[in-house]
C-alpha positions as CSV (number, residue, x, y, z in Angstrom):
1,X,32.9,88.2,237.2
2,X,34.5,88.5,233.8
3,X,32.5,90.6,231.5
4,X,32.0,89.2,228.0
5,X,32.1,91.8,224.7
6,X,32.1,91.3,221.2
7,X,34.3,93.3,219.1
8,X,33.2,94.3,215.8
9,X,36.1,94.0,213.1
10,X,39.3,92.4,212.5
11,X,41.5,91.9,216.1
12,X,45.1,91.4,215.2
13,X,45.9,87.5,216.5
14,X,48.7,89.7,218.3
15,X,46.0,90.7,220.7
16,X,46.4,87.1,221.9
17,X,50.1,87.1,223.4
18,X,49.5,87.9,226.9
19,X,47.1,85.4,227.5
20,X,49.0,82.6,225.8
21,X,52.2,84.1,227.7
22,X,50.6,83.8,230.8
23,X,48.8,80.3,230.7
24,X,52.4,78.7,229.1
25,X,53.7,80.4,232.4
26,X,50.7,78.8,234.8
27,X,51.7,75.7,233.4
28,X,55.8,75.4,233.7
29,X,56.5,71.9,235.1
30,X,56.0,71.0,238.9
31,X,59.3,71.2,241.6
32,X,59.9,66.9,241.8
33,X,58.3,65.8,238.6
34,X,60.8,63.2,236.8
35,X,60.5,63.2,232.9
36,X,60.2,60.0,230.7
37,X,64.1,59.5,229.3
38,X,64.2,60.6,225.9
39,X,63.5,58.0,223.4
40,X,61.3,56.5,225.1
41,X,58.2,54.7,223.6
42,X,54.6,54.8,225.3
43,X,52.4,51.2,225.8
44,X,49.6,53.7,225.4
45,X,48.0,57.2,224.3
46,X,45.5,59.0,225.7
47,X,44.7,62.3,223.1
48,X,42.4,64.8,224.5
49,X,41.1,67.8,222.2
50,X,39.4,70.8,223.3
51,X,37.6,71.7,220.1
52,X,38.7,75.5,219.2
53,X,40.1,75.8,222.4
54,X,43.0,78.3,222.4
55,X,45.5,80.4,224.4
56,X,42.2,82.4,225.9
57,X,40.5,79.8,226.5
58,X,43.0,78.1,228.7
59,X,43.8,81.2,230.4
60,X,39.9,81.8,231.4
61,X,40.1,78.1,233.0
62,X,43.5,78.8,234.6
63,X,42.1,81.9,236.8
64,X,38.9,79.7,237.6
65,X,40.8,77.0,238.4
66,X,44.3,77.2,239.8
67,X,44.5,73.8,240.2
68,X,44.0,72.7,236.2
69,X,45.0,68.9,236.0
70,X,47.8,70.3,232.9
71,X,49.7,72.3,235.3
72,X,51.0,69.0,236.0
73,X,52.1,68.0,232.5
74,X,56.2,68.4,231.5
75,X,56.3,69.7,228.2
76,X,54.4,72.9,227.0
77,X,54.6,73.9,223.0
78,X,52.7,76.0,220.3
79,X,50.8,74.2,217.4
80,X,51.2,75.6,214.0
81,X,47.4,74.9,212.8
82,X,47.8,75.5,209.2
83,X,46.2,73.4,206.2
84,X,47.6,72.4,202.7
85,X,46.4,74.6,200.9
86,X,45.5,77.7,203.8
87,X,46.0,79.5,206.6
88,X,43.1,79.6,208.6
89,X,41.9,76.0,209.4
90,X,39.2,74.0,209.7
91,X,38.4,70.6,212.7
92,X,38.6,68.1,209.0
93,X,41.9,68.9,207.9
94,X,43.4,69.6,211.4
95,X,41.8,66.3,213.1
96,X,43.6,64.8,209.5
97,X,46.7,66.4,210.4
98,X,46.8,64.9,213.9
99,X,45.4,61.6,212.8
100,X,47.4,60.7,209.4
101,X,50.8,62.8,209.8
102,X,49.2,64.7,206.6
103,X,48.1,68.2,206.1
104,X,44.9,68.2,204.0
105,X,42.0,70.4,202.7
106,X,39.0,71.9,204.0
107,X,36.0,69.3,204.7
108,X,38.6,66.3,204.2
109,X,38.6,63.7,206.9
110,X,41.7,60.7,207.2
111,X,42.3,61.9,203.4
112,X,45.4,63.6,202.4
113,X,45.1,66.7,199.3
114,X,44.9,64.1,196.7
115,X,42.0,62.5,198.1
116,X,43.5,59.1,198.8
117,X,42.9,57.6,202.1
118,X,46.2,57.9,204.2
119,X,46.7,55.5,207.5
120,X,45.8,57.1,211.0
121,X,47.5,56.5,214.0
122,X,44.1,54.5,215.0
123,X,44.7,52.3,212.3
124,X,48.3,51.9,213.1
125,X,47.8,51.3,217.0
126,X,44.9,48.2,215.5
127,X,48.1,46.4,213.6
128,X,50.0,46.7,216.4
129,X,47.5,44.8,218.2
130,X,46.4,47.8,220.6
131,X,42.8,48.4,221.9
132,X,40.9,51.9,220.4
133,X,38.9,54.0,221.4
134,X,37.2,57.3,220.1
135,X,34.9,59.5,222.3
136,X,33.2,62.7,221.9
137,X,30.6,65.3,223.1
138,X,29.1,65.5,219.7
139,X,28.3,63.4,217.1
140,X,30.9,60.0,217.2
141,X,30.9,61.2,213.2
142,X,31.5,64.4,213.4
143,X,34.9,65.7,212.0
144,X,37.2,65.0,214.7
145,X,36.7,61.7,215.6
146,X,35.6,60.9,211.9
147,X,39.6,61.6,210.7
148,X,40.7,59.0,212.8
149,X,38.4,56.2,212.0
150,X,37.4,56.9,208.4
151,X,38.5,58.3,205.1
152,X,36.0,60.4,202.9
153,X,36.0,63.6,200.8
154,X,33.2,65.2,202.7
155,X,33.2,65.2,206.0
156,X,29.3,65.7,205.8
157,X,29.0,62.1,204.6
158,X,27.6,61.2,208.4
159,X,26.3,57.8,206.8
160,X,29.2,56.5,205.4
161,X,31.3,57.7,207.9
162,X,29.0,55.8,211.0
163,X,29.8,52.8,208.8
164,X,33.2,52.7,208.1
165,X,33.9,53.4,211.9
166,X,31.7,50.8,213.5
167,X,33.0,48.2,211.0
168,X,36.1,48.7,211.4
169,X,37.0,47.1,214.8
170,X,37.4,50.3,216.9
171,X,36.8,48.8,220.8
172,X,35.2,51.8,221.9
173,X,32.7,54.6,220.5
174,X,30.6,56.9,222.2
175,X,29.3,60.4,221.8
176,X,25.9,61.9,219.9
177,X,25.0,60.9,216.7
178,X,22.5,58.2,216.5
179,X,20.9,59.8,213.3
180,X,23.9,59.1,211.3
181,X,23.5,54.8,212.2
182,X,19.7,54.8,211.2
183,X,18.1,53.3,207.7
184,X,17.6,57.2,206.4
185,X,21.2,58.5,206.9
186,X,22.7,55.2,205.0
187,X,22.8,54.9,201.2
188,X,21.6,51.1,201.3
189,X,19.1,52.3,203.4
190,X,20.1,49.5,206.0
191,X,19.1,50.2,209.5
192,X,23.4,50.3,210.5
193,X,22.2,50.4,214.4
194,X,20.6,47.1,214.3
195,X,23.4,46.0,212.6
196,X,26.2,46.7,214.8
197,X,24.1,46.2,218.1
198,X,25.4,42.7,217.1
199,X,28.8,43.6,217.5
200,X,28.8,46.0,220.5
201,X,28.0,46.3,223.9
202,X,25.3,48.9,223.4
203,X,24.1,52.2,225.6
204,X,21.9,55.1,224.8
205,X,21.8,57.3,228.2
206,X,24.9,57.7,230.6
207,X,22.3,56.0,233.3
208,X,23.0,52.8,231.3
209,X,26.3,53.1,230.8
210,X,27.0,53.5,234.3
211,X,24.8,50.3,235.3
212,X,27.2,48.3,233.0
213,X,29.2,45.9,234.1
214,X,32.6,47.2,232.3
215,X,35.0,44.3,233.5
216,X,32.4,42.2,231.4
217,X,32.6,44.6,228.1
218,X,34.9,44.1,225.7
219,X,33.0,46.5,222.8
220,X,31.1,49.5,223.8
221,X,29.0,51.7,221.2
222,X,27.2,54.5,223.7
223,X,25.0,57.0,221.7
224,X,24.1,59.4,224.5
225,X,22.0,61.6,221.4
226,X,20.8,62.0,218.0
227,X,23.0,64.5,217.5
228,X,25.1,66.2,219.9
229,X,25.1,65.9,223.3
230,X,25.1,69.8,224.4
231,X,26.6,71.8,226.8
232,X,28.0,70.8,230.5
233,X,24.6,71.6,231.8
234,X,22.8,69.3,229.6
235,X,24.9,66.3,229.3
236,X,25.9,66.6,233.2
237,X,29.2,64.7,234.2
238,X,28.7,62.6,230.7
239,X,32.4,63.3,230.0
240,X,33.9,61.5,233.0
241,X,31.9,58.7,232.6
242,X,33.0,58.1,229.4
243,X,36.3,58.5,229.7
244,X,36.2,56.1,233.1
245,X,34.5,53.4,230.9
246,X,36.9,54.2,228.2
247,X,40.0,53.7,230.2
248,X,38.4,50.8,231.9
249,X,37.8,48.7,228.6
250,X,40.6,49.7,226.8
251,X,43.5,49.3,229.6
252,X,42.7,45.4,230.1
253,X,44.7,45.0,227.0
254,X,48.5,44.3,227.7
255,X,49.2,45.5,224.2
256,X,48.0,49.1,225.1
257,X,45.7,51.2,223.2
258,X,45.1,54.7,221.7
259,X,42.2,56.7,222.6
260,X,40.9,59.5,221.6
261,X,38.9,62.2,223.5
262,X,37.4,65.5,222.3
263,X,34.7,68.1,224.0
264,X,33.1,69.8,221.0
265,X,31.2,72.6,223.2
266,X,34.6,74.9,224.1
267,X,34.1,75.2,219.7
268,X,30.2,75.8,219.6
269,X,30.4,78.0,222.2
270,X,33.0,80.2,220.7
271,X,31.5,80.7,217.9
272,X,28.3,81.3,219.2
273,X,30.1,83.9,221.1
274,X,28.8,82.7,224.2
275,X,29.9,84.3,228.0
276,X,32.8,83.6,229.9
277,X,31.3,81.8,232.3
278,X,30.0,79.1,229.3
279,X,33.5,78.5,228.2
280,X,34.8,78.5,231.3
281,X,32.6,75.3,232.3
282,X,33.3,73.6,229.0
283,X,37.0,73.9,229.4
284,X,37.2,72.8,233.3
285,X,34.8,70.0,232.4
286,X,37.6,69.1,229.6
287,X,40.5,69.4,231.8
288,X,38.6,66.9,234.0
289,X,38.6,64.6,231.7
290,X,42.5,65.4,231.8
291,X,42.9,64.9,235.1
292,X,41.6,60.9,234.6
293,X,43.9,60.6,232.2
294,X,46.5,62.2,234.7
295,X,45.5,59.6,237.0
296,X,45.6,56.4,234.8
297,X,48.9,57.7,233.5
298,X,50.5,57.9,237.5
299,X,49.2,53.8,237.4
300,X,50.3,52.9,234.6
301,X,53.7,55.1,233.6
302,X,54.2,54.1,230.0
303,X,51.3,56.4,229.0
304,X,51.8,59.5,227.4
305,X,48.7,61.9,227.6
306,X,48.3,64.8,225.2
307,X,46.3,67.6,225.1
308,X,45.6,70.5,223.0
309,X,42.8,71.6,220.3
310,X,42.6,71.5,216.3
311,X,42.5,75.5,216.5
312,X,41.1,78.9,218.0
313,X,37.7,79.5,217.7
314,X,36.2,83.0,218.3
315,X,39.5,85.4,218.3
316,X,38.9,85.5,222.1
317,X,41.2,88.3,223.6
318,X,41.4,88.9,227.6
319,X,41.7,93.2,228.5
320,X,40.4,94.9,231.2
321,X,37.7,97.3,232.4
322,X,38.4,100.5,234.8
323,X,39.2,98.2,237.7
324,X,41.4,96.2,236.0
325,X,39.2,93.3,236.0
326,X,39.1,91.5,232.5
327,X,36.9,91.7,230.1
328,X,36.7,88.8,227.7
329,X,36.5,90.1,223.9
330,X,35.1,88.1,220.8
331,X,36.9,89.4,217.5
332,X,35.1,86.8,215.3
333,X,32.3,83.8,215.5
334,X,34.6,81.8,213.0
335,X,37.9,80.1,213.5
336,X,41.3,82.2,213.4
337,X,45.2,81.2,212.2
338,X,46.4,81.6,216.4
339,X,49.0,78.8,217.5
340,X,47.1,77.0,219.9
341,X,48.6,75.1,222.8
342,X,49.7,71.1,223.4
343,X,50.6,70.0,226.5
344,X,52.5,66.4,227.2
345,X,53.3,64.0,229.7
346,X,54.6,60.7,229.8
347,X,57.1,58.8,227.3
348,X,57.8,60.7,223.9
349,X,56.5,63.9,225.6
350,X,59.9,65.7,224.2
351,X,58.4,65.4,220.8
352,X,55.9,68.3,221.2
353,X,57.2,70.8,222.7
354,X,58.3,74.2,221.0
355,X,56.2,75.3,218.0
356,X,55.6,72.4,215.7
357,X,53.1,71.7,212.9
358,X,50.1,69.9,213.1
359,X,50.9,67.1,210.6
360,X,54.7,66.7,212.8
361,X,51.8,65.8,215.8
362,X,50.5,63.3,213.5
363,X,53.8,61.9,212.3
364,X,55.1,62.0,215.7
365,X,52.4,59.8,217.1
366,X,52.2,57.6,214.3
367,X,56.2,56.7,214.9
368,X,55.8,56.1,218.3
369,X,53.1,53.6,217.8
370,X,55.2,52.0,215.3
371,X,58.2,51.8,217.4
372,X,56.8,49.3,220.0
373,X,58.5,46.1,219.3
């Protein structure tokens, strides 16, 4: 049992080293794995983000689990999570960073500090005639997945946002969210979800999206909620089926794709300061979702997964009781400035290791969607 406690005050971030030291060690490469030769250029990206998920986090599921699908990933680093104008970060201006290759400003999404819409690595993979996909345990317009398939100001603009994604040609969308699509969350007042029902292949329950017959789907809009979908033990095992679909629809293309995956509880539940054993479920139900990804990359080689979060949530330090047991510590219910680790596999996976910057994940994607010929 790890005990859960709240600590009142500041925690210095240094509190967080022997975690991160350890889970960087849990995760050194396996004896017989055989790198991607440098320079070269993936078919396909999978990008899987554990909202707020940091160093602690990761460690929690590693003594849970000794068997975490990224303790088979090559390359290990530290992500500076820093914004353009401050320290301490938010999921819109990270999420920006990763999408556009641009650090940005609190609430921004797939904007750079100007304002002006800059190109995603969504929209890059789209020219280069790739499938997309962006998935989600919350709300499909939430901030994460918003940065990579819109461009507002506000990331609270849920309307607009709902529409520019779902117009835009994006193969795959599911997540919570509903409320943003109907008549009352758009300025037009135009009932969006009748609209794009058109367009898509469309599911509101995981029931019916495991009934479908994928090899038959070319679009698929799932909105599994009005708004978010909840915790592991309400949405059940929504997050594999997803990302089965996903992977499904998206890998018939012979041009690849890029897709996008994030769990949004291993955030919520940090800040809500929730027990040990809560995170613990959200992040070993995410690193499930890594271990399909895993699995599709061993079929299909010229993959390169990634995983890693937008930042820390929580100031979640591991010390120990009497018995030399740990006890889990909160330090905050808001986000702190910890380097948070990414884990690669697959080609380009020598890009991220060591400590880089958020927007050099951005850039570094970007590129290697570019460089397909």
């Amino acid at each position: 049992m790890i005990r859960t406690l709240t600590l009142p005050g500041h925690v210095s971030p240094l509190a967080l080293l022997p975690p991160l030291l350890l889970m960087l060690s849990a995760c050194s490469p396996r004896v017989g794995s055989s790198p991607s030769p440098p320079g070269a250029v993936p078919q396909s990206i999978i990008f899987l983000i554990a909202d707020g998920a940091g160093p602690a986090h990761w460690t929690l599921a590693a003594f849970a689990d000794e068997e975490l699908a990224v303790r088979q990933m090559k390359t290990v680093g530290l992500i500076d999570t820093r914004g353009f104008d401050h320290t301490v970060s938010g999921s819109a201006p990270t999420a920006t960073a990763y999408a556009t290759g641009v650090r940005s400003r609190m609430g921004m999404v797939g904007v750079g500090p100007d304002s002006l819409p800059r190109e995603t690595v969504l929209e890059a993979a789209m020219e280069r005639g790739m499938s997309t996909g962006l998935m989600t345990t919350t709300a499909i317009v939430d901030a994460t997945p918003a940065a990579f398939g819109a461009h507002r100001v506000r990331r609270s603009d849920s309307g607009i946002i709902a529409r520019q994604m779902s117009t835009k040609g994006i193969d795959v969308l599911m997540g919570g969210g509903r409320a943003a699509f109907r008549a009352g969350a758009q300025p037009d007042a135009i009932d969006l979800l009748a609209e794009v029902r058109q367009k898509y292949t469309y599911v509101e329950s995981i029931d019916e999206l495991r009934r479908l017959d994928l090899a038959s789907v070319d679009r698929l809009l799932g909105l599994f909620a009005e708004g978010d979908m909840g915790v592991v033990s309400a949405r059940g095992a929504a997050l594999h089926d997803m990302t089965t679909a996903a992977l499904r629809i998206l890998g018939r293309n012979p041009n690849g794709f890029f897709l996008m995956i994030e769990n949004e509880e291993s955030d919520t539940q940090a800040h809500a300061n929730a027990p040990a054993e809560v995170v613990i479920r959200e992040m070993l139900d995410f690193d499930g979702a890594v271990r399909l990804a895993l699995e599709y990359q061993a079929d299909h080689p010229q993959t390169l997964v990634l995983v890693t979060g937008d930042h820390e949530t929580g100031g979640i330090s591991l010390t120990y009781d009497q018995r030399r047991e740990v006890v889990m510590q909160y330090a905050s219910g808001a986000h702190t400035g910890v380097l948070i680790p990414i884990f690669a596999s697959g080609p380009g996976a020598e890009r991220f290791g060591g400590i880089i910057r958020n927007d050099e994940v951005g850039r570094a994607l970007i590129e290697l969607v570019r460089a397909r010929r």
